[in-house]
C-alpha positions in Angstrom: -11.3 -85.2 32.0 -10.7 -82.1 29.7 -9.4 -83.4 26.2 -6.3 -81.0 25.0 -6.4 -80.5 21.4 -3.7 -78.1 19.5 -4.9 -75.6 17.8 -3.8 -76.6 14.0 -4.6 -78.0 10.5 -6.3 -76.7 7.9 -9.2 -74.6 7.6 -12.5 -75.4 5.7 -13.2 -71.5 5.2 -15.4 -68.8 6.6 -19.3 -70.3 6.5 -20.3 -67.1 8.8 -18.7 -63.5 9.9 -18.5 -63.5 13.5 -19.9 -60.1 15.5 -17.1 -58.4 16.3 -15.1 -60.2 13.4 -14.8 -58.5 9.6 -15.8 -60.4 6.7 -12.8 -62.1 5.3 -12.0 -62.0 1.5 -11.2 -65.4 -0.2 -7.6 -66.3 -1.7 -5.6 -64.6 0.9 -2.1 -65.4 0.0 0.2 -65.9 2.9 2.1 -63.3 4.4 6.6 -64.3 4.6 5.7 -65.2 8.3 3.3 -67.3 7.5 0.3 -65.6 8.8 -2.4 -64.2 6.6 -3.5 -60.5 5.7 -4.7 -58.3 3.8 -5.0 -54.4 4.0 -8.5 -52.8 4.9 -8.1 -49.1 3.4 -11.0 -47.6 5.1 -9.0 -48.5 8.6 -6.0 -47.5 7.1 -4.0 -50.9 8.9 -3.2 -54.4 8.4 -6.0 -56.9 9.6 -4.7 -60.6 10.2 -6.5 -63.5 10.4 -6.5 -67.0 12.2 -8.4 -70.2 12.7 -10.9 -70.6 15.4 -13.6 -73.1 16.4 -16.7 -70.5 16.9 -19.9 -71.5 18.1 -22.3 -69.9 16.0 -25.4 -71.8 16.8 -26.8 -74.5 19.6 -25.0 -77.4 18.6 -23.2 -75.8 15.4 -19.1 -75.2 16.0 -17.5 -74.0 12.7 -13.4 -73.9 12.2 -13.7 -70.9 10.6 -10.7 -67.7 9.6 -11.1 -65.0 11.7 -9.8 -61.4 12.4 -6.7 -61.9 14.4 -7.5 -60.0 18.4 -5.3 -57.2 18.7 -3.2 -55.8 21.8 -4.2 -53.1 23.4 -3.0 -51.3 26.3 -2.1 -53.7 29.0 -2.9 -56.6 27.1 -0.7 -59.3 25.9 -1.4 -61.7 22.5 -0.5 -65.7 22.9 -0.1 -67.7 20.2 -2.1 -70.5 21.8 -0.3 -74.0 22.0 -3.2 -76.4 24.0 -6.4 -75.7 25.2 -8.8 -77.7 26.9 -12.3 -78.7 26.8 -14.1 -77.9 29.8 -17.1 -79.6 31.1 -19.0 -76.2 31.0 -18.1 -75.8 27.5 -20.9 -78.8 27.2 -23.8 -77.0 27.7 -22.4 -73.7 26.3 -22.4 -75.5 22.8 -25.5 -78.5 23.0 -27.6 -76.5 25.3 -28.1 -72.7 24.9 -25.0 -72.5 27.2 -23.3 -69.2 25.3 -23.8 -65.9 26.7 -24.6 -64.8 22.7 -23.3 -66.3 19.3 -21.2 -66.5 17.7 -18.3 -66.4 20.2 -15.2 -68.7 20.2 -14.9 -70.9 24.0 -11.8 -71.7 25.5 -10.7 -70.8 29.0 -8.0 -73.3 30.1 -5.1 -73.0 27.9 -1.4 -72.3 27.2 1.1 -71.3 24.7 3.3 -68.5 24.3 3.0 -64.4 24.4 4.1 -62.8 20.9 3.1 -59.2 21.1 2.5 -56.9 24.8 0.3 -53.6 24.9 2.0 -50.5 25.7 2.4 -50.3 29.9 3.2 -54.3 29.9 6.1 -55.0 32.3 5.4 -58.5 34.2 5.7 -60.7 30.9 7.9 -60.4 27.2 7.7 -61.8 24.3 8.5 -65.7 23.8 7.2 -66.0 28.2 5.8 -69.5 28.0 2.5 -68.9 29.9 -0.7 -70.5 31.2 -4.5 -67.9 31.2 -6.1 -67.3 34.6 -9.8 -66.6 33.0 -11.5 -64.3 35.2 -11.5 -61.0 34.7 -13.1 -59.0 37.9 -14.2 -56.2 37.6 -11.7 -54.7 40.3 -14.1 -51.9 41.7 -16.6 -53.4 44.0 -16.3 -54.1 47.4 -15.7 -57.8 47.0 -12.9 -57.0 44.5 -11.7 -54.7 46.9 -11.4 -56.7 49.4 -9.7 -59.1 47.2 -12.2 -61.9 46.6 -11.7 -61.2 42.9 -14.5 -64.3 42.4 -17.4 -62.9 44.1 -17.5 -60.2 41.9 -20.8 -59.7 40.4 -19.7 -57.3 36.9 -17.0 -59.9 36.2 -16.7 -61.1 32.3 -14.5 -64.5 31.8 -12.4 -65.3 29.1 -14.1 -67.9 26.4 -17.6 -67.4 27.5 -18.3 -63.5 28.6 -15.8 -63.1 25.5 -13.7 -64.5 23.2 -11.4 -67.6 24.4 -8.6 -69.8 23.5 -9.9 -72.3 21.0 -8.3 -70.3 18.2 -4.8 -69.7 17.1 -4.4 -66.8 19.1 -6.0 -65.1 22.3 -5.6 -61.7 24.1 -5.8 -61.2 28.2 -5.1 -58.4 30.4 -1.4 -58.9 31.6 -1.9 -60.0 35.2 -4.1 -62.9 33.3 -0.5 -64.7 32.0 0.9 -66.6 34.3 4.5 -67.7 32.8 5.6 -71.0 33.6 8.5 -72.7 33.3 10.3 -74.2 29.9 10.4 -77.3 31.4 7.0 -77.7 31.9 4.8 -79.3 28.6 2.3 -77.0 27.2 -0.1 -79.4 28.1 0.4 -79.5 31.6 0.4 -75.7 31.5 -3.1 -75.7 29.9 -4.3 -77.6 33.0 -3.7 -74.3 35.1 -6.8 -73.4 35.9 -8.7 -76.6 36.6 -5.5 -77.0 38.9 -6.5 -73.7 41.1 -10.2 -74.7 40.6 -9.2 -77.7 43.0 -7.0 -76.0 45.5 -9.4 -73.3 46.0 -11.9 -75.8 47.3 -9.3 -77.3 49.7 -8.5 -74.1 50.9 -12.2 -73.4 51.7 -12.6 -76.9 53.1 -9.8 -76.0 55.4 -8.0 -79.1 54.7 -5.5 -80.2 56.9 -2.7 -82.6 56.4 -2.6 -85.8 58.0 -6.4 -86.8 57.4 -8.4 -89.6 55.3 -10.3 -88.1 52.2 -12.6 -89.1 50.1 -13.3 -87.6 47.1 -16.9 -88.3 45.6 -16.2 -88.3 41.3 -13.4 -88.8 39.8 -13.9 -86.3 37.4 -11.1 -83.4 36.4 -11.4 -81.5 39.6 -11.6 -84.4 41.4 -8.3 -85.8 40.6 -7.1 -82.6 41.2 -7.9 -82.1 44.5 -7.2 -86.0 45.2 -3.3 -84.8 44.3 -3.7 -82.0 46.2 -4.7 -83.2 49.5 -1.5 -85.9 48.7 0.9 -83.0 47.7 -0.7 -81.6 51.7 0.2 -84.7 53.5 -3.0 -86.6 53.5 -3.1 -90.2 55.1 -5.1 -92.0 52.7 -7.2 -90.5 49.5 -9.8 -93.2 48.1 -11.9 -92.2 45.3 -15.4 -93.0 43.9 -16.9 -92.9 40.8 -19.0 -94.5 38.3 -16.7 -95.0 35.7 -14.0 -97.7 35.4 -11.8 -95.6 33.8 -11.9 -92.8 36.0 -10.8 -95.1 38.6 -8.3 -96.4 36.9 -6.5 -93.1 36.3 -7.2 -92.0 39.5 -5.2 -95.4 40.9 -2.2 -94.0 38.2 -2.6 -90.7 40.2 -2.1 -91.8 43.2 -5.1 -92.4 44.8 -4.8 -95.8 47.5 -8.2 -97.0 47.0 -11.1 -96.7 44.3 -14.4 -97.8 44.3 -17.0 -97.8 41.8 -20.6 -97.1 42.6 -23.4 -98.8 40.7 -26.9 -97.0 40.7 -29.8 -99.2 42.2 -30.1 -102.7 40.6 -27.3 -103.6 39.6 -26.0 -107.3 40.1 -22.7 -106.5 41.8 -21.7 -104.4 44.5 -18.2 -103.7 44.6 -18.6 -100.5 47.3 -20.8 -102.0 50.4 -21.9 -100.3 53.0 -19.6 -101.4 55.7 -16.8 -100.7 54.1 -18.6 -97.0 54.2 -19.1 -97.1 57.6 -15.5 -98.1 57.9 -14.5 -95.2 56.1 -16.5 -93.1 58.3 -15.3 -94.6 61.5 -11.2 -93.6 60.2 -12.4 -90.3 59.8 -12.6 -89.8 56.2 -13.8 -86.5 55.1 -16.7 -86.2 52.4 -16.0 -82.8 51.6 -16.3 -82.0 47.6 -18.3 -80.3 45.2 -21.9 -81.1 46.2 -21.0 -80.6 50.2 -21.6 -84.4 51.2 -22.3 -84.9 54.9 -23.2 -88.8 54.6 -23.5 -91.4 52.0 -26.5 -93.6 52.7 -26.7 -97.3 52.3 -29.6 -99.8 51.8 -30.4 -103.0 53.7 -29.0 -105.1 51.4 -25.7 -103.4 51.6 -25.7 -100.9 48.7 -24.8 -97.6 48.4 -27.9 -95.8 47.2 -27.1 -92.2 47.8 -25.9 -89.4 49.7 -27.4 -86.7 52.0 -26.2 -83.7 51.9 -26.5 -79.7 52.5 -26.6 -76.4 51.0 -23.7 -74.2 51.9 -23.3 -69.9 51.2 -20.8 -67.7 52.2 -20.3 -66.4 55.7 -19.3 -63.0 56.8 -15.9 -61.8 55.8 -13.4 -62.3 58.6 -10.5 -59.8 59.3 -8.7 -60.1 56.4 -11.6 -59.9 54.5 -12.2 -63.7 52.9 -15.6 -65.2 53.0 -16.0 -69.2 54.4 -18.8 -71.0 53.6 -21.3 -71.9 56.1 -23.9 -73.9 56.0 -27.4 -73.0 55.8 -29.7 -74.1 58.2 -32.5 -76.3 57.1 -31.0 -77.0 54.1 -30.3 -80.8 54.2 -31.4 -83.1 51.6 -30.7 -86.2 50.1 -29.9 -87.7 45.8 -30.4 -91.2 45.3 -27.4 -92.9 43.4 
């Protein structure tokens, strides 16, 4: 699940000056708004600063004051209210993940926009709104063509460059989505996980009225488990390893959980009938590692699944690309 944290509290100080950032001086008295700054004579302007958790080693996050990102034309500042942790944000900080250092991650957020750039027209000041990280390069073919995600000279917010886990981030205006009042902040910074998921149902070419499984109950997983139930699904049942994953998934709405076990453990709460069951009803295995079968042992536990490699397909008329599988490709992980 991605753990929502505001961004807040109180700054240790500056251990490291960020590429990109200025060196900040120390004892910066606060401005009547509340924000920090001090003026930088040899740019002739005010420079702001902010907190920001930025990764400045493998393993090394520092909460650190930072230059504030500035507008520029087309752009829009938010005053970030939530963001999330990602599961690629993982490796990014505990295994040589970051595309250089230091660099502040964060690409599923929300809050609210406080300055536009000149030419901004779709969203104002005090527009509560969610970030939509990519940002294609809108010139190839594939971005011509509308498949903004095949682009190949993309860069992505909070890991290509700087992200949301700071007090304040700036993306191109077609990258704020406003949403409504009404909605929490924190349901808002769930965005783009959220699209994450449909977009696989999409190109599963899900149709209502089916049984689904969904194979890990992890954020994307749940997300596409309420998806398939927002589409009209017959029954979604749900496996992971982890009891509380199920158990949230059951709050979600799933109808049926199981937990798998790896080889060797005592108890065997998802047995292989019951697979073959599932299989008979026409349940669909159709989720991030393109399962075509879960295999079972002789003594009745599940002990992996077989699947295959999938690519993209040629474009059809409007352009969008479905994947296909590839031939040969089929091979099996042990559970």
């Amino acid at each position: 699940m991605a753990y929502i944290h505001p961004m807040q509290g109180e700054s240790e100080g500056a251990t490291l000056a960020p590429s990109g950032f200025i060196p900040l001086p120390s004892g910066i008295p606060p401005l009547p708004s509340g924000r920090k700054g001090f003026s930088l004579l040899s740019r002739k302007e005010k420079i702001y600063i902010m907190k920001a958790a930025v990764v400045v080693a493998n393993e090394d996050v520092q909460y650190q004051e930072v230059e504030e990102p500035k507008v520029t034309k087309g752009t829009v500042k938010i005053k970030v209210r939530y963001s999330g942790i990602c599961g690629s944000d993982i490796p990014r900080v505990l295994n040589h993940g970051v595309h250089f250092y230091p660099i502040v991650l964060g690409h599923e957020f929300s809050g609210d926009v406080v300055e536009v750039g000149e030419g901004v027209t779709k969203v104002k000041v005090g527009d509560r709104v969610s970030g939509a990280p990519l940002l294609p390069c809108m010139k190839c073919d594939d971005c011509q063509q509308g498949n903004f995600s095949l682009c190949k000279h993309y860069s992505f917010i909070g890991s290509r460059q700087q992200g949301s886990n700071a007090d304040y981030v700036v993306v191109p205006e077609q990258n704020a989505v406003p949403f409504d009042k009404t909605v929490p902040y924190e349901q808002g910074a769930m965005f783009e996980p959220a699209t994450v998921a449909i977009h696989g149902v999409f190109q599963n070419d899900y149709h209502g009225g089916e049984y689904v499984a969904i194979l890990g109950g992890g954020t994307v997983g749940m997300f596409t488990m309420q998806w398939t139930k927002i589409f009209g699904s017959k029954k979604v049942v749900v496996f992971d390893i982890s009891d509380e994953r199920l158990a949230l998934a059951k709050r979600l709405g799933a109808e049926e959980v199981y937990i798998v076990y790896r080889r060797g453990m005592e108890e065997l709460p998802a047995r292989k009938e019951e697979v073959e069951h599932a299989e008979e009803e026409g349940i669909i295995f159709k989720t991030l590692n393109n399962p075509v079968e879960i295999l079972g042992n002789d003594e009745g536990m599940v002990c992996g699944m077989k699947c295959v490699e999938m690519e993209l397909g040629e474009p059809d008329a409007s352009g969008r690309r479905s994947p296909v599988e590839i031939p040969g490709s089929e091979y099996e992980i042990e559970a």
